[in-house]
N, CA, C and O atoms as CSV, one atom per row, in Angstrom:
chain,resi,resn,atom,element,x,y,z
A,1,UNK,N,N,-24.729,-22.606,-24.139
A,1,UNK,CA,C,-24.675,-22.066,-22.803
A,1,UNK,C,C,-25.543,-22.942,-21.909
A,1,UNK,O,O,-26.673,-23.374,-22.137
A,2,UNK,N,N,-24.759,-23.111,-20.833
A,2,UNK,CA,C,-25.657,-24.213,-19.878
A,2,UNK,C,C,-25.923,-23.147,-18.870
A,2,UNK,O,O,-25.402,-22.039,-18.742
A,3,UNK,N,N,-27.160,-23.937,-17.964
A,3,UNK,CA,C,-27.282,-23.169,-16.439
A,3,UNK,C,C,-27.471,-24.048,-15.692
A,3,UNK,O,O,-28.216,-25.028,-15.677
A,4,UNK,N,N,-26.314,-23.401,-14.681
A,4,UNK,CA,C,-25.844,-24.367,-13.028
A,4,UNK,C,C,-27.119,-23.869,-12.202
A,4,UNK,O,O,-27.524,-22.707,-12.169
A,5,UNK,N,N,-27.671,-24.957,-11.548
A,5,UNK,CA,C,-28.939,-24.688,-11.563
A,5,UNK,C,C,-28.457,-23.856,-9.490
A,5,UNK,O,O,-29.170,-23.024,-8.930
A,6,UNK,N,N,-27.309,-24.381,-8.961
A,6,UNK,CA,C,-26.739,-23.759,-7.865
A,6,UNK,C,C,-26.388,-21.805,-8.097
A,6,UNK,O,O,-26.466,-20.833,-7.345
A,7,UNK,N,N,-25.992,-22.012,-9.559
A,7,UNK,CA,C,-25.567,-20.279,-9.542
A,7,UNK,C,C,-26.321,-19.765,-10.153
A,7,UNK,O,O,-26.938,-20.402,-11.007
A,8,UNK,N,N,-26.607,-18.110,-9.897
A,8,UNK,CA,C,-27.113,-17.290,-10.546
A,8,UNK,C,C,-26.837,-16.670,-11.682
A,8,UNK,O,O,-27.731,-15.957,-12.137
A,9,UNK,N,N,-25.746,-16.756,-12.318
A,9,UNK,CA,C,-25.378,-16.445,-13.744
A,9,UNK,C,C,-24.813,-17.770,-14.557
A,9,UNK,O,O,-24.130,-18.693,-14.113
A,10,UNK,N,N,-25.405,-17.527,-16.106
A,10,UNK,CA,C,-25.289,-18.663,-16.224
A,10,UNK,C,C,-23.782,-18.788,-16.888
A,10,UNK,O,O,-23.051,-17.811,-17.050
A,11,UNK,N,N,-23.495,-19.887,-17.181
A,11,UNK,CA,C,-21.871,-20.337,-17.523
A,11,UNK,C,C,-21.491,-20.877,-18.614
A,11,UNK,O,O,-22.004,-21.952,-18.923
A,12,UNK,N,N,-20.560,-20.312,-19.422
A,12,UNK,CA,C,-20.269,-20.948,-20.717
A,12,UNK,C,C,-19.396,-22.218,-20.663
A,12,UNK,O,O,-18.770,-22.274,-19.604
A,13,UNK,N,N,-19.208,-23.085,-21.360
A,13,UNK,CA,C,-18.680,-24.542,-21.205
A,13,UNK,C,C,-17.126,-24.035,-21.714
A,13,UNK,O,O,-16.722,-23.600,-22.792
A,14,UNK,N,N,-16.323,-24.360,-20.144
A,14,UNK,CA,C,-14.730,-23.892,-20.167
A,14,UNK,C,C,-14.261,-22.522,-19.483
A,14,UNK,O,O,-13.102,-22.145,-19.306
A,15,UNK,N,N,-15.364,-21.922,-19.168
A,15,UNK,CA,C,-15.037,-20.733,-18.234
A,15,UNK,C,C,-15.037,-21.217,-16.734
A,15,UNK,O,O,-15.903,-21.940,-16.241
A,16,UNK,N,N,-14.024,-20.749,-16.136
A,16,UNK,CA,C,-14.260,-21.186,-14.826
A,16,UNK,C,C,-14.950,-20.739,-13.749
A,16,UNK,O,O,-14.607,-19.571,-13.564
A,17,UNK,N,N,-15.665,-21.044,-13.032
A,17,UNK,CA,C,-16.659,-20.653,-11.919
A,17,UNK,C,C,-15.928,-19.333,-10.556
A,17,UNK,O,O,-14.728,-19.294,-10.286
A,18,UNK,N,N,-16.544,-18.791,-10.174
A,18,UNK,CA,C,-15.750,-18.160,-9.259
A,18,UNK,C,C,-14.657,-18.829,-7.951
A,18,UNK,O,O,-13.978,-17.953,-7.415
A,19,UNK,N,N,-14.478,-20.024,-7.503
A,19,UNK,CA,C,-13.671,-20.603,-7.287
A,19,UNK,C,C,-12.267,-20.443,-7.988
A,19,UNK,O,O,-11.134,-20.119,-7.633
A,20,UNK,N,N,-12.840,-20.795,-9.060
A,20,UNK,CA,C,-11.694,-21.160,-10.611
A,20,UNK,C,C,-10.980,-19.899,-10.638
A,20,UNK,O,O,-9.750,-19.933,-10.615
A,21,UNK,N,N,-11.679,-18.630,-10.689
A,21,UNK,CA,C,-11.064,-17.579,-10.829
A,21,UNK,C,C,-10.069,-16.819,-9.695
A,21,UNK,O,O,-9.203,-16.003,-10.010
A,22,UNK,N,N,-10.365,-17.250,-8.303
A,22,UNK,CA,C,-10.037,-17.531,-7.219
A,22,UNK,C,C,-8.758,-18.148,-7.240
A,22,UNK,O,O,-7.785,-17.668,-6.657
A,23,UNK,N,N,-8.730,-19.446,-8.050
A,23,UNK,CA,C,-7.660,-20.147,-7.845
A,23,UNK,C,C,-6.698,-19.822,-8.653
A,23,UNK,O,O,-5.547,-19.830,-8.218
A,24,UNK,N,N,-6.974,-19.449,-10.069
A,24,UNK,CA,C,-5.877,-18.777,-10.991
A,24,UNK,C,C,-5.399,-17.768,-10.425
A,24,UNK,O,O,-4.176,-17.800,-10.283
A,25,UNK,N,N,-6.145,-16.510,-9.894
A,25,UNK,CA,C,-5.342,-15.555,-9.260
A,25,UNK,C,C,-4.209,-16.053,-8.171
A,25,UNK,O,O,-3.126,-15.475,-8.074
A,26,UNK,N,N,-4.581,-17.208,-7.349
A,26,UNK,CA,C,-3.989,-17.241,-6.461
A,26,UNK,C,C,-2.911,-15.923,-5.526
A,26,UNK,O,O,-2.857,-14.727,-5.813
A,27,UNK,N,N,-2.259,-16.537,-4.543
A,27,UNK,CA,C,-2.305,-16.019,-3.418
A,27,UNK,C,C,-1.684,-14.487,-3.673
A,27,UNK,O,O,-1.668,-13.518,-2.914
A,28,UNK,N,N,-1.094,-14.670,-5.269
A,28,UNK,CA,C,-0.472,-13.082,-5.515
A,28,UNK,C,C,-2.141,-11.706,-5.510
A,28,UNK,O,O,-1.853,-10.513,-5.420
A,29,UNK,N,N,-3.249,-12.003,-5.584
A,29,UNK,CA,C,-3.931,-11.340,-5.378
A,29,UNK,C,C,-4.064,-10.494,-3.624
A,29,UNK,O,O,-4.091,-9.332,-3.219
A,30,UNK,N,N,-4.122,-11.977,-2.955
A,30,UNK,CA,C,-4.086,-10.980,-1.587
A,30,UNK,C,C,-3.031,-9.984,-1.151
A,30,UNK,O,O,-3.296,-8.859,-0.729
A,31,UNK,N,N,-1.477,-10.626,-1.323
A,31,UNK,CA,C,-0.231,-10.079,-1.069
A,31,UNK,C,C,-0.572,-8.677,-2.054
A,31,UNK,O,O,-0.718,-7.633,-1.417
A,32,UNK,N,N,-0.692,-8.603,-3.418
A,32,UNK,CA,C,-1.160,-7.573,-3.790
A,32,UNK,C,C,-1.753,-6.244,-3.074
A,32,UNK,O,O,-1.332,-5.106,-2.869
A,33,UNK,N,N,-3.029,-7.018,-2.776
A,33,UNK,CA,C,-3.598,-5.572,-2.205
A,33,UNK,C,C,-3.543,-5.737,-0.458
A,33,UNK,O,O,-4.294,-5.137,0.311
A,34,UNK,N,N,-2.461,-6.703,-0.061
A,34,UNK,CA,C,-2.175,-6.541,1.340
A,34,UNK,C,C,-0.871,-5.118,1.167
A,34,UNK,O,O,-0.469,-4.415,2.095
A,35,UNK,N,N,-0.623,-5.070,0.312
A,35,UNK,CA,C,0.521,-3.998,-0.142
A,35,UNK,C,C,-0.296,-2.582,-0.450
A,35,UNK,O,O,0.411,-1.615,-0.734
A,36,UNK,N,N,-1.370,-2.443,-0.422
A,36,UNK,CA,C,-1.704,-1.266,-1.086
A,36,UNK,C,C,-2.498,-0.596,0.203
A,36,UNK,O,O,-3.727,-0.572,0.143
A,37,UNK,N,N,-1.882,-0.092,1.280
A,37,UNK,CA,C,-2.247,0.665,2.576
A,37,UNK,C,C,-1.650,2.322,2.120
A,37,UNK,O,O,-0.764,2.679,1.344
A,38,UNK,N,N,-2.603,3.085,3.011
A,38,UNK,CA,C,-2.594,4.229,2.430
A,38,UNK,C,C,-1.402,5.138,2.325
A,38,UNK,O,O,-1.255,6.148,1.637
A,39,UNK,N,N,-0.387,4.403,3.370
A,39,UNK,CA,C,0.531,5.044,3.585
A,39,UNK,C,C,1.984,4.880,2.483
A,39,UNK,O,O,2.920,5.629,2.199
A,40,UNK,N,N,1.627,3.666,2.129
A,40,UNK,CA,C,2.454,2.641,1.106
A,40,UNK,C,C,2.186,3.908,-0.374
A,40,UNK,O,O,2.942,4.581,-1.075
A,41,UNK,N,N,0.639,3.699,-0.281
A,41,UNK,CA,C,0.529,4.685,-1.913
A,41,UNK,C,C,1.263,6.452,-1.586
A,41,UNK,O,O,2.124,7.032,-2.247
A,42,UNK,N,N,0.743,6.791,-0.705
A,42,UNK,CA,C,1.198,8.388,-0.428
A,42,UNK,C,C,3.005,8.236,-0.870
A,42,UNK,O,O,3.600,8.976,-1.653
A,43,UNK,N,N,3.670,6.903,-0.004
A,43,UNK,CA,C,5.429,7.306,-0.043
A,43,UNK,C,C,5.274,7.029,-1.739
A,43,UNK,O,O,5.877,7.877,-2.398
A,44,UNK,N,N,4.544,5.952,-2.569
A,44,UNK,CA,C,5.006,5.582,-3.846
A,44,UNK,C,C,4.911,6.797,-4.723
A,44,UNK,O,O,5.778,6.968,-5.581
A,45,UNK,N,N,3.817,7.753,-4.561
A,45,UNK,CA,C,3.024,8.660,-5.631
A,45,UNK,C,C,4.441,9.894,-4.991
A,45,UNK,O,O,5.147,10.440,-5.839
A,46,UNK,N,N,4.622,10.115,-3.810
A,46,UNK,CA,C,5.565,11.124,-3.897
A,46,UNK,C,C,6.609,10.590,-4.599
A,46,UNK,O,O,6.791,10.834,-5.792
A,47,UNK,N,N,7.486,9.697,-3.772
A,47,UNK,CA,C,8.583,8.995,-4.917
A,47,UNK,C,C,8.551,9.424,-6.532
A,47,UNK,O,O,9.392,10.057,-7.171
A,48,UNK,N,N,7.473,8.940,-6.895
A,48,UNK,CA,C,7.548,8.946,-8.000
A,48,UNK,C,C,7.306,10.475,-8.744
A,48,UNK,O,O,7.692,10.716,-9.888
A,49,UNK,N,N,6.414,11.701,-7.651
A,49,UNK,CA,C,6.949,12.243,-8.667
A,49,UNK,C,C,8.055,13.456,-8.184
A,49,UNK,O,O,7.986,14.615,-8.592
A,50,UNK,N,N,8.805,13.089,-7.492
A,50,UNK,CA,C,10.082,13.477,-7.323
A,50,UNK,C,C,11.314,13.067,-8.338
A,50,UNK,O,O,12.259,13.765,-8.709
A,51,UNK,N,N,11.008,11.785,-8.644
A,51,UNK,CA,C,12.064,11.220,-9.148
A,51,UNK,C,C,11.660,11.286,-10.803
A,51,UNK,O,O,12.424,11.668,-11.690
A,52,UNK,N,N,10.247,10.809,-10.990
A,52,UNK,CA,C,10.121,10.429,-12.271
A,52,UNK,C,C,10.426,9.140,-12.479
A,52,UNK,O,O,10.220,8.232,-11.674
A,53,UNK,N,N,11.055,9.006,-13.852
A,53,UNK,CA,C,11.474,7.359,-14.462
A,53,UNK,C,C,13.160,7.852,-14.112
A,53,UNK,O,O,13.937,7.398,-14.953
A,54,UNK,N,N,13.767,8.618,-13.120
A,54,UNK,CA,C,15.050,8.578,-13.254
A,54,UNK,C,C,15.517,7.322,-11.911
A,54,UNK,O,O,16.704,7.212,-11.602
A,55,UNK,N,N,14.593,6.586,-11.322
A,55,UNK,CA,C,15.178,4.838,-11.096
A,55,UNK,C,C,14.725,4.019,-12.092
A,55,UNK,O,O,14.844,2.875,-11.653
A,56,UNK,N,N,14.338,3.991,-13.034
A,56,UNK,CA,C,13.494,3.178,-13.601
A,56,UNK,C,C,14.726,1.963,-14.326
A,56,UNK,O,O,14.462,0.992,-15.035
A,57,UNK,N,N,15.867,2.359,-13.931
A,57,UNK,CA,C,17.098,1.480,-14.358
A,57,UNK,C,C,17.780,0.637,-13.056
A,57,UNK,O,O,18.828,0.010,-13.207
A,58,UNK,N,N,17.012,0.699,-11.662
A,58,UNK,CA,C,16.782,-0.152,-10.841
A,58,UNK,C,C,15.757,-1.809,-11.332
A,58,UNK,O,O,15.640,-2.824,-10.645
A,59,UNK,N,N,15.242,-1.564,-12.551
A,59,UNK,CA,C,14.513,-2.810,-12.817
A,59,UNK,C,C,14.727,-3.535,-13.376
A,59,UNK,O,O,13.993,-4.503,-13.574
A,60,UNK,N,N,16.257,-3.280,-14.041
A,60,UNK,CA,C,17.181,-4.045,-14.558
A,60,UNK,C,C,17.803,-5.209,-14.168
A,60,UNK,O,O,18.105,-6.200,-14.833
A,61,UNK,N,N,18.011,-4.863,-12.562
A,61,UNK,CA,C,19.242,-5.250,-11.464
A,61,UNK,C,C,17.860,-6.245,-10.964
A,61,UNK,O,O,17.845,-7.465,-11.124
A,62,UNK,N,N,16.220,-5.103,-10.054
A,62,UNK,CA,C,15.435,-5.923,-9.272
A,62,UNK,C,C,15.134,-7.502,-10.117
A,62,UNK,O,O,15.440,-8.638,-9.756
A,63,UNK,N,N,14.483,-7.069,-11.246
A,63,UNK,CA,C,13.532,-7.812,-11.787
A,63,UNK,C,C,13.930,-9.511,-11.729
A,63,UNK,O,O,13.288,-10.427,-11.215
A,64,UNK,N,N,15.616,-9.552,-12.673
A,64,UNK,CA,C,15.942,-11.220,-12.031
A,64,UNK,C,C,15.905,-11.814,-10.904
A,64,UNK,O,O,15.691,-13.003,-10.669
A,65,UNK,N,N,16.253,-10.425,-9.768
A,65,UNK,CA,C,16.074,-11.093,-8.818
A,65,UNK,C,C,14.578,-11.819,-7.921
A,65,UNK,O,O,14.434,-12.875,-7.303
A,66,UNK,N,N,13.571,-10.578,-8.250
A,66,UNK,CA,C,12.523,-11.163,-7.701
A,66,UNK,C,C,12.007,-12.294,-8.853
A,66,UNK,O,O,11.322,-13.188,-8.357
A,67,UNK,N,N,12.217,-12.387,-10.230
A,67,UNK,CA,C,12.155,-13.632,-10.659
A,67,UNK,C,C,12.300,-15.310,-9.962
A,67,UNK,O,O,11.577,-16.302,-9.866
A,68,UNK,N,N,13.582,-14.940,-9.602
A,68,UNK,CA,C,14.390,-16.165,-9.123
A,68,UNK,C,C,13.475,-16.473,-7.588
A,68,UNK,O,O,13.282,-17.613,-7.165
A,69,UNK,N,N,13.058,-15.400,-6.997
A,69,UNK,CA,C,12.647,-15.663,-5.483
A,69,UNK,C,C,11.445,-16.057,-5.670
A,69,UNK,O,O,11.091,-16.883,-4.829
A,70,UNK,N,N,10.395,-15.698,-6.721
A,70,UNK,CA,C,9.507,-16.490,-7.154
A,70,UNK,C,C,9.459,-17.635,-7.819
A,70,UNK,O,O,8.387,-18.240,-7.782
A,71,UNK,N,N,10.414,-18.130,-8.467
A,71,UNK,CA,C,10.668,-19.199,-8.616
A,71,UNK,C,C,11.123,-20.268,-7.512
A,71,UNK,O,O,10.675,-21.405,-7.656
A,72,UNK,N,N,11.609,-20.124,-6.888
A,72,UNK,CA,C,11.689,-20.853,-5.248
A,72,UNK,C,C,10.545,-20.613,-4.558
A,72,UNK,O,O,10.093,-21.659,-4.093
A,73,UNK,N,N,10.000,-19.802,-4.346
A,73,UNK,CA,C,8.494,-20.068,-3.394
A,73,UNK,C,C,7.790,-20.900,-4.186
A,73,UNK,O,O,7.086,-21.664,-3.525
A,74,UNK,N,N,7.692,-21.082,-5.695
A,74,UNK,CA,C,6.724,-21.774,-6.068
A,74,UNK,C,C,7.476,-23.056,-5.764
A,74,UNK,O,O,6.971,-23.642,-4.807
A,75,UNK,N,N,8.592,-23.707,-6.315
A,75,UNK,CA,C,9.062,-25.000,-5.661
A,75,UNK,C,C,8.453,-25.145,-4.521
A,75,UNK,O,O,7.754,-26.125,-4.263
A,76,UNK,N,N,8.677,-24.114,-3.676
A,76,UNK,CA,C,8.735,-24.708,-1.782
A,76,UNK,C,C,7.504,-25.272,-1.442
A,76,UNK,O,O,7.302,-26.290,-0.779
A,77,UNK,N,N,6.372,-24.200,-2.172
A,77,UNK,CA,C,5.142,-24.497,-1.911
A,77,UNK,C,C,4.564,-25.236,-2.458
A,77,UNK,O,O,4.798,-25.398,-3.656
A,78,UNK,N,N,3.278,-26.210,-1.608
A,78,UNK,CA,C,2.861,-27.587,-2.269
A,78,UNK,C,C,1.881,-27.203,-3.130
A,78,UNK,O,O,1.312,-28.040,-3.831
């Protein structure tokens, strides 16, 4: 175990620094919780328990698709 004499905790050799962790999450972290407004959770939690798992065969049809659209943003983007 080394210590970065800049940070306050010290760092094991191959873990990445908070930057690092920053950058692996990338930008799906913000979009994440840019999605999670209070009004967003209230419609999801009723939805869900109105319905239950009886859409849960909508994720059949979604899932390739938002696959594929993530696969093109990552192309697009540098």
């Amino acid at each position: 175990m080394t210590m970065d004499p800049k940070a306050a905790a010290p760092t094991l050799p191959g873990t990445p620094g908070p930057r690092g962790i920053l950058a692996l999450l990338g930008p799906g972290l913000v979009t994440g919780a840019a999605d999670d407004d209070p009004s967003g959770i209230a419609t999801y939690s009723q939805v869900g328990a109105q319905f239950g798992y009886a859409l849960g065969w909508t994720m059949i049809l979604s899932f390739p698709l938002m696959a594929a659209i993530q696969a093109i943003s990552a192309r697009i983007a540098p």
